[in-house]
One Martini backbone bead per residue (centre of mass of N, CA, C, O) as a GRO file, in nm:
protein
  431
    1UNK     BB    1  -5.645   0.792  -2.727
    2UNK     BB    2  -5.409   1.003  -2.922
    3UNK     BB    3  -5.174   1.093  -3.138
    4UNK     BB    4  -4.945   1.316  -3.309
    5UNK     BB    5  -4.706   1.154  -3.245
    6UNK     BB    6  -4.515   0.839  -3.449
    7UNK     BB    7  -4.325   0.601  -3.473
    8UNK     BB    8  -4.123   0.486  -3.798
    9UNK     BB    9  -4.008   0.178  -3.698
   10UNK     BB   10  -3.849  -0.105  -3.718
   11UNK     BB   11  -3.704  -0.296  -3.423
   12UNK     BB   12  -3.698  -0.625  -3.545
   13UNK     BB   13  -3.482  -0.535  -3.794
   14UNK     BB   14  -3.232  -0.425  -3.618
   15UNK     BB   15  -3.196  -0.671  -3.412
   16UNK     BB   16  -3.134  -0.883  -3.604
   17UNK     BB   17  -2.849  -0.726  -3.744
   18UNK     BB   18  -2.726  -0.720  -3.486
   19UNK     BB   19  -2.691  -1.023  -3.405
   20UNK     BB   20  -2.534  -1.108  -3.582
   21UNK     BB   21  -2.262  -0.919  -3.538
   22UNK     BB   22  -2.206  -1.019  -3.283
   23UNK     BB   23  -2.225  -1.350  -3.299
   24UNK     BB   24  -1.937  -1.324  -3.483
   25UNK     BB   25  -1.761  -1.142  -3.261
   26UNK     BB   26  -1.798  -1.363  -3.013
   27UNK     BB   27  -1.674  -1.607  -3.171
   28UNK     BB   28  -1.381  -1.510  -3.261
   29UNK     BB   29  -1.295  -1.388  -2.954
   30UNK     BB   30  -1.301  -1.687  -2.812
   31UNK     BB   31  -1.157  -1.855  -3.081
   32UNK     BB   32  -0.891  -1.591  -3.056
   33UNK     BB   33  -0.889  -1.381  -2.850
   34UNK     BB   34  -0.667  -1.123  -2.845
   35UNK     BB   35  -0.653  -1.111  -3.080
   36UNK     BB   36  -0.889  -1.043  -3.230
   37UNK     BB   37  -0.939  -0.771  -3.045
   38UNK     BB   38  -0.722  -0.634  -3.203
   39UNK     BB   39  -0.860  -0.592  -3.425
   40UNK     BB   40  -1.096  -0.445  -3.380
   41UNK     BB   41  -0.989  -0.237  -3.236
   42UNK     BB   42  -0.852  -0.136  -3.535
   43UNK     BB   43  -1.014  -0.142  -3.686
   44UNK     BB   44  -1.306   0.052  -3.532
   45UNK     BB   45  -1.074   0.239  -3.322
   46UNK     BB   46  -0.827   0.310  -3.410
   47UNK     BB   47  -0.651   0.061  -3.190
   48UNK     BB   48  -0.277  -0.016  -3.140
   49UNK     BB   49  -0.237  -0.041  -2.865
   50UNK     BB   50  -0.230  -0.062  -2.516
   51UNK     BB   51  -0.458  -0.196  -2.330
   52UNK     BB   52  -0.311  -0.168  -2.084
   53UNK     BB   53  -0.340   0.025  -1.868
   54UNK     BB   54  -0.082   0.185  -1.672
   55UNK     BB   55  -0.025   0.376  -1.444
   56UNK     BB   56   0.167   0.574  -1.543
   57UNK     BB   57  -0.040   0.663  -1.773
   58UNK     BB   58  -0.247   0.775  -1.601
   59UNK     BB   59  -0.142   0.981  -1.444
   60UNK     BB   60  -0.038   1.158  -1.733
   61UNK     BB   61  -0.293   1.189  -1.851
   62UNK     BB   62  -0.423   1.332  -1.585
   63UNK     BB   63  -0.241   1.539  -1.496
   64UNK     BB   64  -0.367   1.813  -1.657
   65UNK     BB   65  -0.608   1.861  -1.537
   66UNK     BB   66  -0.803   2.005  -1.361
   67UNK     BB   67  -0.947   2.076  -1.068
   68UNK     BB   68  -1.224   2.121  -1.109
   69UNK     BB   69  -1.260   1.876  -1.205
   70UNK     BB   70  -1.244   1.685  -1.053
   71UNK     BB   71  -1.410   1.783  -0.818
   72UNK     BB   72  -1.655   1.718  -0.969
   73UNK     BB   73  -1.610   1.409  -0.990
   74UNK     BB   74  -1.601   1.358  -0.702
   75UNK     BB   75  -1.867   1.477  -0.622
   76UNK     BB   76  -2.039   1.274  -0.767
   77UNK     BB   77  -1.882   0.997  -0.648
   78UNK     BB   78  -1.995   1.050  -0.358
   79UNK     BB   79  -2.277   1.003  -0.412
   80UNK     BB   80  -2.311   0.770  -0.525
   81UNK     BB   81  -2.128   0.615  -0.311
   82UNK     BB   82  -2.340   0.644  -0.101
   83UNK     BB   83  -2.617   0.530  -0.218
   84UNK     BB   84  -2.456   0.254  -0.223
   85UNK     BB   85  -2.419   0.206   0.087
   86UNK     BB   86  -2.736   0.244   0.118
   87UNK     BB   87  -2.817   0.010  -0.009
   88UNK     BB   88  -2.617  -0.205   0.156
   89UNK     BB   89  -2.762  -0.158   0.432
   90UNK     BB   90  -3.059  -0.252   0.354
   91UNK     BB   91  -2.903  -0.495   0.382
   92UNK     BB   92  -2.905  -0.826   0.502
   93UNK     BB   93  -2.784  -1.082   0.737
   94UNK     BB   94  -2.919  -1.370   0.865
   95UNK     BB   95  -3.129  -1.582   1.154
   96UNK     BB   96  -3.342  -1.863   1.153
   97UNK     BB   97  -3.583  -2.023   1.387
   98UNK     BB   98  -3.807  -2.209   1.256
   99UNK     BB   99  -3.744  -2.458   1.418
  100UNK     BB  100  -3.633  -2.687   1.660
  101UNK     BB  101  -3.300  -2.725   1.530
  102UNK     BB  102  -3.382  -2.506   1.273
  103UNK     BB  103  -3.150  -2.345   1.105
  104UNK     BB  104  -3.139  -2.057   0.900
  105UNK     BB  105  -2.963  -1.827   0.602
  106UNK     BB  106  -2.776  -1.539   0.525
  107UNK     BB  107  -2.596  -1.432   0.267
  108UNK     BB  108  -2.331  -1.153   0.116
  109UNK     BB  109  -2.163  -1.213  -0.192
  110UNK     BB  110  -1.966  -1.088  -0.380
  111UNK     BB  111  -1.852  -1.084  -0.663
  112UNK     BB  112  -1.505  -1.134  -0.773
  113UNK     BB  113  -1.583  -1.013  -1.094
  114UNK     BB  114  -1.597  -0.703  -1.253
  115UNK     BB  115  -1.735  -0.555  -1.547
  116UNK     BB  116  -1.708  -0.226  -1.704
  117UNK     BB  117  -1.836  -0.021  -1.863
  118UNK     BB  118  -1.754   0.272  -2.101
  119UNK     BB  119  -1.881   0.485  -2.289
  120UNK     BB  120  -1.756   0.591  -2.615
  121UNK     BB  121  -1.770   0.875  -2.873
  122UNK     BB  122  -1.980   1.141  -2.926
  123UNK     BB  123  -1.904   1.103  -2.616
  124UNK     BB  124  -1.791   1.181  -2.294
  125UNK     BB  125  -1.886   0.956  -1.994
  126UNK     BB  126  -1.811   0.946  -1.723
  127UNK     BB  127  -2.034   0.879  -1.535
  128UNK     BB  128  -2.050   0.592  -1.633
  129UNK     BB  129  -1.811   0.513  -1.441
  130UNK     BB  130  -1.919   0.514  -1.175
  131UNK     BB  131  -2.130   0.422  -1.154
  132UNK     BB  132  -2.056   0.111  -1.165
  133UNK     BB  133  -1.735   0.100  -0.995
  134UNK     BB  134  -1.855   0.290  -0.739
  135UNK     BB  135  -2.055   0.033  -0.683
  136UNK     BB  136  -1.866  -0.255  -0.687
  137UNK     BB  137  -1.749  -0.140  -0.447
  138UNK     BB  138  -1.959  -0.121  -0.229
  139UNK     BB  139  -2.027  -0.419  -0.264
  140UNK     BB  140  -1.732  -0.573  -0.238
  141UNK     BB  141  -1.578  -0.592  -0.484
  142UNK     BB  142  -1.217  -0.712  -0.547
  143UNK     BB  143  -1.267  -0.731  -0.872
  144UNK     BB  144  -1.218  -0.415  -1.124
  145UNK     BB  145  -1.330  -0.398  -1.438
  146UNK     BB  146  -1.240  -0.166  -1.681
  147UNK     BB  147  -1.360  -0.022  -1.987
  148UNK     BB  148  -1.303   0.163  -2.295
  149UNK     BB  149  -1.260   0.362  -2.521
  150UNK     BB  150  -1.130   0.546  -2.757
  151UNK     BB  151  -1.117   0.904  -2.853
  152UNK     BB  152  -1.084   0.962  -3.154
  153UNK     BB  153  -0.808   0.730  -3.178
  154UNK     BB  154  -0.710   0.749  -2.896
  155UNK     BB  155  -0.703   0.759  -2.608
  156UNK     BB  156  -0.876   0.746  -2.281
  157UNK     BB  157  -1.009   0.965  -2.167
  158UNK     BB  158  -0.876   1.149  -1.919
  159UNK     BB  159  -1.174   1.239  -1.744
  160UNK     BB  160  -1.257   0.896  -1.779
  161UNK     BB  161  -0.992   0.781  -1.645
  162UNK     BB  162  -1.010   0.929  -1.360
  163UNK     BB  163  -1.269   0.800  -1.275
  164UNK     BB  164  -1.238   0.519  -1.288
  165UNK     BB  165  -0.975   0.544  -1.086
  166UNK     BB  166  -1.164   0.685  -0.844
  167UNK     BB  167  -1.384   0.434  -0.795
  168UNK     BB  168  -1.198   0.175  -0.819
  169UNK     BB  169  -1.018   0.029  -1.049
  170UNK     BB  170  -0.779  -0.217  -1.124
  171UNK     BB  171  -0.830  -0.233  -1.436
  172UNK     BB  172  -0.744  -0.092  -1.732
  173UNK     BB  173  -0.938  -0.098  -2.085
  174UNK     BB  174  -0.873  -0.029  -2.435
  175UNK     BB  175  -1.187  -0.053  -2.477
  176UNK     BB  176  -1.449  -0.112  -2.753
  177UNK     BB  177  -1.760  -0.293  -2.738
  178UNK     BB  178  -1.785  -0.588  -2.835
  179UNK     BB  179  -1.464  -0.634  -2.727
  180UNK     BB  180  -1.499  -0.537  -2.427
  181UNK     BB  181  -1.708  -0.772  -2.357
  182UNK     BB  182  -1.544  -1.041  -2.442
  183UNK     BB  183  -1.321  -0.966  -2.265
  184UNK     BB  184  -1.426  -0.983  -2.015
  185UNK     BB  185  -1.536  -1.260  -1.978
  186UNK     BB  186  -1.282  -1.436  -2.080
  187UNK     BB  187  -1.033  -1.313  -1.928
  188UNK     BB  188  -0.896  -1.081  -2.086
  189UNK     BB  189  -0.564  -0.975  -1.990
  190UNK     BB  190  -0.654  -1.077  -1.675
  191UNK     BB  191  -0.724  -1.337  -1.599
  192UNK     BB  192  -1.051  -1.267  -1.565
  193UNK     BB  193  -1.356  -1.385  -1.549
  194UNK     BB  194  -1.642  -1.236  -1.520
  195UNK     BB  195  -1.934  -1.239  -1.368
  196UNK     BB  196  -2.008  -0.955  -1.417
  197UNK     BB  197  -2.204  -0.710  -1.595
  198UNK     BB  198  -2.147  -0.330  -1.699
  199UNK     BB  199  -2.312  -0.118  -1.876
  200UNK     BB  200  -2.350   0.118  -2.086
  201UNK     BB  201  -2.484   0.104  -2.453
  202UNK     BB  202  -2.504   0.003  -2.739
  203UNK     BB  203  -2.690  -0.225  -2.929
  204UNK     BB  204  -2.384  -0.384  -2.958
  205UNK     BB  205  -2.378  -0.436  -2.649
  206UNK     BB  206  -2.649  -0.519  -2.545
  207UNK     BB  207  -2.616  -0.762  -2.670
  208UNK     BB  208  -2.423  -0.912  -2.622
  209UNK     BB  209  -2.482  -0.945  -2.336
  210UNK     BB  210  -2.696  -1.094  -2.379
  211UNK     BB  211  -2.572  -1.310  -2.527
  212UNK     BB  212  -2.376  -1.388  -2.225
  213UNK     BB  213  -2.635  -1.487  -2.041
  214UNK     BB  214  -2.530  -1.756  -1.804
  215UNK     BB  215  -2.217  -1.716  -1.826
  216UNK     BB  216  -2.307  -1.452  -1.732
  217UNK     BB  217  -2.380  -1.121  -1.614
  218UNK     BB  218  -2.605  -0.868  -1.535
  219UNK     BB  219  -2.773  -0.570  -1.507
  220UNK     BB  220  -2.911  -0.469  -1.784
  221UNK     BB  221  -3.070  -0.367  -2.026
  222UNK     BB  222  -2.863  -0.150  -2.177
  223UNK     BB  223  -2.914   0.075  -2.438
  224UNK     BB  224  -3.069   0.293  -2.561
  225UNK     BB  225  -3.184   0.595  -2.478
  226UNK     BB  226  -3.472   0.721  -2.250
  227UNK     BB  227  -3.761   0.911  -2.271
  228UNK     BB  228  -4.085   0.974  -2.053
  229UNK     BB  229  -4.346   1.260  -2.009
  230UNK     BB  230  -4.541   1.357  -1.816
  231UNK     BB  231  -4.832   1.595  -1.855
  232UNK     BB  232  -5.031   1.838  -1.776
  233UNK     BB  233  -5.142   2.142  -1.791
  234UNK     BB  234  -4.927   2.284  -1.568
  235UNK     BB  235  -4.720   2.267  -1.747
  236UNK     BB  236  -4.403   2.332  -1.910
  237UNK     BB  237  -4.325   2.319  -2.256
  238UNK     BB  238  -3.999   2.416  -2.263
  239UNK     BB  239  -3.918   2.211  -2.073
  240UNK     BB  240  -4.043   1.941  -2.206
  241UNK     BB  241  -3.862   1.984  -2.454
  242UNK     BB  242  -3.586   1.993  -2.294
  243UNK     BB  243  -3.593   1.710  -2.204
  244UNK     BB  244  -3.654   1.550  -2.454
  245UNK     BB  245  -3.354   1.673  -2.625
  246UNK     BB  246  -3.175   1.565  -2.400
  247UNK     BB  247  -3.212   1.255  -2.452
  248UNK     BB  248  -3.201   1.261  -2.811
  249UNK     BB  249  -2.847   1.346  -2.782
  250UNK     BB  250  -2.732   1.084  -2.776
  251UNK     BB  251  -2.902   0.968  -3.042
  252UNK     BB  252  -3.051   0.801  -3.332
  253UNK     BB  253  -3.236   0.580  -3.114
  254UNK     BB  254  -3.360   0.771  -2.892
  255UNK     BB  255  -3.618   0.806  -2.725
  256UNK     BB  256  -3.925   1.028  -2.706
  257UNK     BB  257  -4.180   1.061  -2.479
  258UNK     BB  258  -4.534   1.185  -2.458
  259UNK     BB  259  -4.755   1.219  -2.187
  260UNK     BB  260  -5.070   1.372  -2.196
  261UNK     BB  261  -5.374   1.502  -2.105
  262UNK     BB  262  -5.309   1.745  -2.273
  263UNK     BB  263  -5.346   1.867  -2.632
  264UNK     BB  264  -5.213   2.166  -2.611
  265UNK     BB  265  -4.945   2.108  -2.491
  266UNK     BB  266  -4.878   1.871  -2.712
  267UNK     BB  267  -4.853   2.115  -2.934
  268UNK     BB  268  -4.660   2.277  -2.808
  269UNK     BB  269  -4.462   2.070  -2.830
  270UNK     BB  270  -4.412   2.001  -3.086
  271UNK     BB  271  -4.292   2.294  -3.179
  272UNK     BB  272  -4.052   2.333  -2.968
  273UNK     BB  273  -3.858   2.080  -3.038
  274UNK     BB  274  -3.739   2.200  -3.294
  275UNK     BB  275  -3.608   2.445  -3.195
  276UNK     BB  276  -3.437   2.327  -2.958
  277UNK     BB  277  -3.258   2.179  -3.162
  278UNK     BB  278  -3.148   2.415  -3.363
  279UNK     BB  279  -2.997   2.521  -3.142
  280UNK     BB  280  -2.791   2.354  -3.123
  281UNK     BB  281  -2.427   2.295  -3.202
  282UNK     BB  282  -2.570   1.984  -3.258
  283UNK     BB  283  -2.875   1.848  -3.416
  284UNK     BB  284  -2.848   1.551  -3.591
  285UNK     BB  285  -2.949   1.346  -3.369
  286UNK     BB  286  -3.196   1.473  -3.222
  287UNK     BB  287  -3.348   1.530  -3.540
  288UNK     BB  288  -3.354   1.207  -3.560
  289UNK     BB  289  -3.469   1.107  -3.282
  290UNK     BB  290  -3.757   1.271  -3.320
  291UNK     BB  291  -3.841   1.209  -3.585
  292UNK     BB  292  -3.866   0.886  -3.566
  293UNK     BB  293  -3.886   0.784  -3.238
  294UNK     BB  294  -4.106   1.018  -3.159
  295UNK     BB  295  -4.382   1.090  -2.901
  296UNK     BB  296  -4.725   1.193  -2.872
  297UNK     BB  297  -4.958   1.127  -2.636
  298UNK     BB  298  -5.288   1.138  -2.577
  299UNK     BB  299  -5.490   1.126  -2.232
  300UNK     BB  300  -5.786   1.077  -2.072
  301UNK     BB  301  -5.622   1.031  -1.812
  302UNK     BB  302  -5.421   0.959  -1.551
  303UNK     BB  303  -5.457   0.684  -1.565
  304UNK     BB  304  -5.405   0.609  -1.879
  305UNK     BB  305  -5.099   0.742  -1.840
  306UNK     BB  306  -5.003   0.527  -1.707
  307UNK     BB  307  -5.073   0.302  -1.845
  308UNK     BB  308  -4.903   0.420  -2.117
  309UNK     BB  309  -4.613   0.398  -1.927
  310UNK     BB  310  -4.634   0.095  -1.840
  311UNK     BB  311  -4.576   0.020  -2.120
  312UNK     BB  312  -4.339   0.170  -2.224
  313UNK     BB  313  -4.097   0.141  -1.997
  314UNK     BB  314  -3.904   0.333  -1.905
  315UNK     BB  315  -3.580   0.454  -1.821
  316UNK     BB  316  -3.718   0.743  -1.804
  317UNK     BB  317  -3.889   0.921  -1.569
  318UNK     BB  318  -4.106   1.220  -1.625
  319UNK     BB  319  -4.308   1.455  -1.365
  320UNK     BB  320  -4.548   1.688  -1.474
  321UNK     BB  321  -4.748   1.731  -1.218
  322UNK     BB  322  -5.003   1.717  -1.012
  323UNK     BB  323  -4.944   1.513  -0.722
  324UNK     BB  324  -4.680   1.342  -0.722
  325UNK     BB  325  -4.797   1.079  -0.498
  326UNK     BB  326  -5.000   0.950  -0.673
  327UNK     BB  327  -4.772   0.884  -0.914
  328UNK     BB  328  -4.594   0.719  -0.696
  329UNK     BB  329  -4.806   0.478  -0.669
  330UNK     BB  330  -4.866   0.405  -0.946
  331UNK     BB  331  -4.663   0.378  -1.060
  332UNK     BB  332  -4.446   0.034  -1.214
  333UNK     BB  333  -4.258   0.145  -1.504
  334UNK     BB  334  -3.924   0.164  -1.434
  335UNK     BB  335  -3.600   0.255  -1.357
  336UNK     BB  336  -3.649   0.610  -1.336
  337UNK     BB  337  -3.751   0.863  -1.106
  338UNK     BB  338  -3.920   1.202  -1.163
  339UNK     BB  339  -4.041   1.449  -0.947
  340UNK     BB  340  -4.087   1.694  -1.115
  341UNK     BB  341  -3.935   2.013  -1.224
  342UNK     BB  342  -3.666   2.013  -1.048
  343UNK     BB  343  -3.618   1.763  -1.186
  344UNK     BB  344  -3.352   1.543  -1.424
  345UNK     BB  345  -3.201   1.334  -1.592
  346UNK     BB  346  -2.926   1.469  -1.564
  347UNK     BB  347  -2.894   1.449  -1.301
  348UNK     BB  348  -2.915   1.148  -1.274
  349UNK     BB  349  -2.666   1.075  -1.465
  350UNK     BB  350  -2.436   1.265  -1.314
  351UNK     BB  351  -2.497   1.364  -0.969
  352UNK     BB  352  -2.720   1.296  -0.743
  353UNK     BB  353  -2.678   0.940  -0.711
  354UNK     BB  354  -2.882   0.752  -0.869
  355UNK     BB  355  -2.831   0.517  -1.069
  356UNK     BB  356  -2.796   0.562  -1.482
  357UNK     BB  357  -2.812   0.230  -1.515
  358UNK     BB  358  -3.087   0.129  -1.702
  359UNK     BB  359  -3.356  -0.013  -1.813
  360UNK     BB  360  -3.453  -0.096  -2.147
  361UNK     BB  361  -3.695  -0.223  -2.358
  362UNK     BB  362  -3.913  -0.290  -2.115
  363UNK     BB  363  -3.735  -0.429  -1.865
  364UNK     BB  364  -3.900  -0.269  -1.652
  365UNK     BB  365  -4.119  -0.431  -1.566
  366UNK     BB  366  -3.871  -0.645  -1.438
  367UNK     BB  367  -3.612  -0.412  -1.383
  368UNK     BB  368  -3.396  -0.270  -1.241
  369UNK     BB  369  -3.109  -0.077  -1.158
  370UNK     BB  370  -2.869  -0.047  -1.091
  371UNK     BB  371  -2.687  -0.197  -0.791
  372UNK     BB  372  -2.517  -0.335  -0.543
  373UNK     BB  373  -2.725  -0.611  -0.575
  374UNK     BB  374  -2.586  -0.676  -0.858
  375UNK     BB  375  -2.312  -0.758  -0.684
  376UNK     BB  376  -2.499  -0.951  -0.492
  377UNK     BB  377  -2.509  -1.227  -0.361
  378UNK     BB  378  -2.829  -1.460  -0.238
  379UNK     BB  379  -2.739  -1.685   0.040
  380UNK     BB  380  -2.813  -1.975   0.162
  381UNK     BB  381  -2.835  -2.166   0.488
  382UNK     BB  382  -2.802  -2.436   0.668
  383UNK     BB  383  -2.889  -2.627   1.054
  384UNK     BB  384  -2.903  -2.918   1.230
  385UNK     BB  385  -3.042  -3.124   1.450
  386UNK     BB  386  -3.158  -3.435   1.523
  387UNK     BB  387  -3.403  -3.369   1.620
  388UNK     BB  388  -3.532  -3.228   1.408
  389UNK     BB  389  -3.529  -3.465   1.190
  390UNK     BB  390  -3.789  -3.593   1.281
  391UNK     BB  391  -3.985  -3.433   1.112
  392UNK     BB  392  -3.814  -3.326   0.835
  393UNK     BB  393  -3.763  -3.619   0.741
  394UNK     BB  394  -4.087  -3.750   0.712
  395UNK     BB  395  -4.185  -3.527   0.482
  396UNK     BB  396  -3.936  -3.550   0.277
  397UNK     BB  397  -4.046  -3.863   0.221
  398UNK     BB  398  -4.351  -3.841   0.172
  399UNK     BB  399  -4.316  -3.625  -0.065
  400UNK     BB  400  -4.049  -3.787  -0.218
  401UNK     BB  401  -4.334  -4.040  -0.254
  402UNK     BB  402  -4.532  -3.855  -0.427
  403UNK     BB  403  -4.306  -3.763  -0.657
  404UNK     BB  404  -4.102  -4.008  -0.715
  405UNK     BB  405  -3.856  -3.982  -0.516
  406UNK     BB  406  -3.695  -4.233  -0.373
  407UNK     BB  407  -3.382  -4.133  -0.324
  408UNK     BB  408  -3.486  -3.886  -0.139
  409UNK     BB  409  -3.641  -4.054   0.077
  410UNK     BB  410  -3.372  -4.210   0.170
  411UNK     BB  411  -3.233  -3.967   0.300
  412UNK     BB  412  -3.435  -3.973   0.552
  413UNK     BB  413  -3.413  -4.238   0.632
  414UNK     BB  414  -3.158  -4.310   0.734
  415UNK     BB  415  -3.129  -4.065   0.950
  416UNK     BB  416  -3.393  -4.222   1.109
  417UNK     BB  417  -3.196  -4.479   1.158
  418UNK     BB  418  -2.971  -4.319   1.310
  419UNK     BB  419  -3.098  -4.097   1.518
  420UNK     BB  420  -3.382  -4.357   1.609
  421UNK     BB  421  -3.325  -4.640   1.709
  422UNK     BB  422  -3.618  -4.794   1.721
  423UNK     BB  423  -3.820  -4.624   1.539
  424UNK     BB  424  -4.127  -4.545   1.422
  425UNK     BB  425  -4.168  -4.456   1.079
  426UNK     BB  426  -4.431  -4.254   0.840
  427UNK     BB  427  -4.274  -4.261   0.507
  428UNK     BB  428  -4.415  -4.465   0.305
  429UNK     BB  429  -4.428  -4.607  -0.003
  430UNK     BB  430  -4.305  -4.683  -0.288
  431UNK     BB  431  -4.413  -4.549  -0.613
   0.00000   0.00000   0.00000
């Protein structure tokens, strides 16, 4: 293995600085409430409107949009919305009798409110309005809020607020930021504090929610965007080329990381990445995220390749390269994977069904993206008869008199001295 080029930043000191300026943000928001809430609006998004769209604003925004635009934002949703509903349906509630008489089950139930984040700022995000919204709409979630921030000082994209609309959002705020998160978790504006929160955001987004993570539910560490391209030697260069400032195009922020087996591809792509961003029509962001924290690593073989692929546990995985199925049983730490040539993260982002929040900074480790399932939870539920309680009374004595735990014993005993008169049972002695 060795680098052709390596990320020049130190991201546990800029991780630092972030945590304080959230950790200030969320506090002053929980004990000042909607009051603090409106002054960071006003400081941060230059917005002193009302917070709650009301309907007829809705309406007004939206109406003006062209039908084309509309028809694509429908077409996305519709994609989208299928995904959701075929995931939900992979789940199910069940019922099994473990023993004579002792019957336990399963149980799928969305939690009451979700918080839905919608970034927008450098770019108006459409899509992440759905991926979202239309997602816990699917989950059978019953309170969903929208957040959205104003669009460079004035009201939230209207191309935004349709999808919003359209996704199946019950209320929508006007709001960005650390304060929108705030706003969701606490139930301001309506009134209804967040089970879960979700949706991508910048690196101040991403920490609140970290931050708010076991008094509120989160989808996914889902910070500033990423792409990790494989590549061997049958790879197109151009392409690969344009896939990886397509996702560095996000913000400057955005790493871009290339693995490939071949060196001659990777200086390949080294030459025209600077170009195709040049090509650009604002280069400022791709061209600062490509010089900080682009990466081009040569892999001596594709074994060490998916090694070093699963190290980074990037949040877009795209793979150029022969015999597709061997990458995809081999490789393991990805949020979504693209196989081949003919998919990219942009289809997956906007358009093509599976959800686009997915983990970043190496959570795919351990957590998939956005799913029906993180809107609802799965709860477990027993009922037994008397006669079951025979057995399973005398061992759960047992167990809980060889670690010490009397008073759950006795829980035991009672029960088999109620439903079995005159009967002895070798409950053990208090430990």
């Amino acid at each position: 293995m060795k680098y052709l080029k390596r990320s020049s930043l130190d991201a546990a000191a800029e991780d630092e600085e972030t945590r304080a300026v959230v950790r200030e943000m969320l506090e002053r928001i929980e004990q000042r409430g909607e009051e603090a809430v409106r002054e960071y609006a006003a400081k941060l998004d230059g917005w002193s409107g009302e917070i709650v769209v009301p309907r007829s604003e809705i309406a007004r925004m939206t109406g003006g949009l062209s039908q084309s635009a509309k028809d694509d934002v429908a077409f996305a949703v519709e994609r989208v919305r299928r995904f959701a509903e075929a995931q939900r349906e992979s789940l199910h509630e069940f019922e099994i009798e473990l023993s004579p008489g002792l019957r336990a089950g399963q149980r799928l139930i969305p939690v009451n409110c979700a918080g839905c984040y919608v970034p927008t700022g450098r770019y108006a995000h459409v899509a992440s309005a759905y991926m979202s919204i239309a997602t816990a709409r699917a989950a059978g979630v019953p309170f969903i809020v929208g957040c959205s921030a104003p669009h460079r000082g004035g009201p939230i994209h209207p191309l935004v607020l349709y999808a919003m609309d359209l996704a199946g959002a019950d209320v929508i705020l006007t709001l960005g930021g650390v304060q929108a998160i705030g706003a969701m978790a606490f139930g301001l504006f309506t009134g209804k504090p967040a089970d879960i929160l979700a949706g991508p955001g910048n690196k101040f987004v991403a920490e609140a929610k970290r931050m708010l993570y076991g008094r509120v539910g989160i989808d996914v560490f889902a910070g500033p965007s990423e792409i990790c391209v494989i590549a061997d030697e049958t790879a197109d260069p151009e392409l690969v080329a344009v896939d990886l400032v397509g996702q560095a195009e996000h913000g400057v922020e955005s790493p871009a990381w290339l693995v490939t087996t071949s060196e001659a591809l990777g200086k390949d792509v080294m030459q025209r990445v600077p170009r195709v961003i040049a090509a650009l029509i604002d280069p400022s962001a791709a061209e600062r995220a490509w010089n900080e924290r682009g990466e081009i690593v040569i892999a001596s073989s594709r074994e060490e390749a998916v090694e070093l692929s699963d190290r980074y546990a990037p949040e877009h995985l795209e793979v150029h390269a022969r015999d597709l199925d061997w990458w995809l049983e081999r490789l393991t730490a990805y949020g979504s994977l693209f196989l081949g040539e003919e998919t990219t993260v942009a289809f997956g982002d906007k358009t093509s069904g599976p959800n686009h929040i997915l983990p970043t900074k190496r959570a795919a480790r351990y957590s998939g993206g956005l799913s029906v399932g993180k809107f609802i939870k799965t709860v477990t539920y027993q009922r037994m008869t008397q006669e079951a309680n025979r057995d399973i009374a005398q061992v759960t004595a047992r167990i809980s008199r060889l670690e010490g735990m009397e008073a759950h014993a006795r829980t035991a005993d009672y029960r088999l001295a109620k439903y079995f008169p005159g009967e002895e049972f070798v409950t053990s002695e208090p430990a």
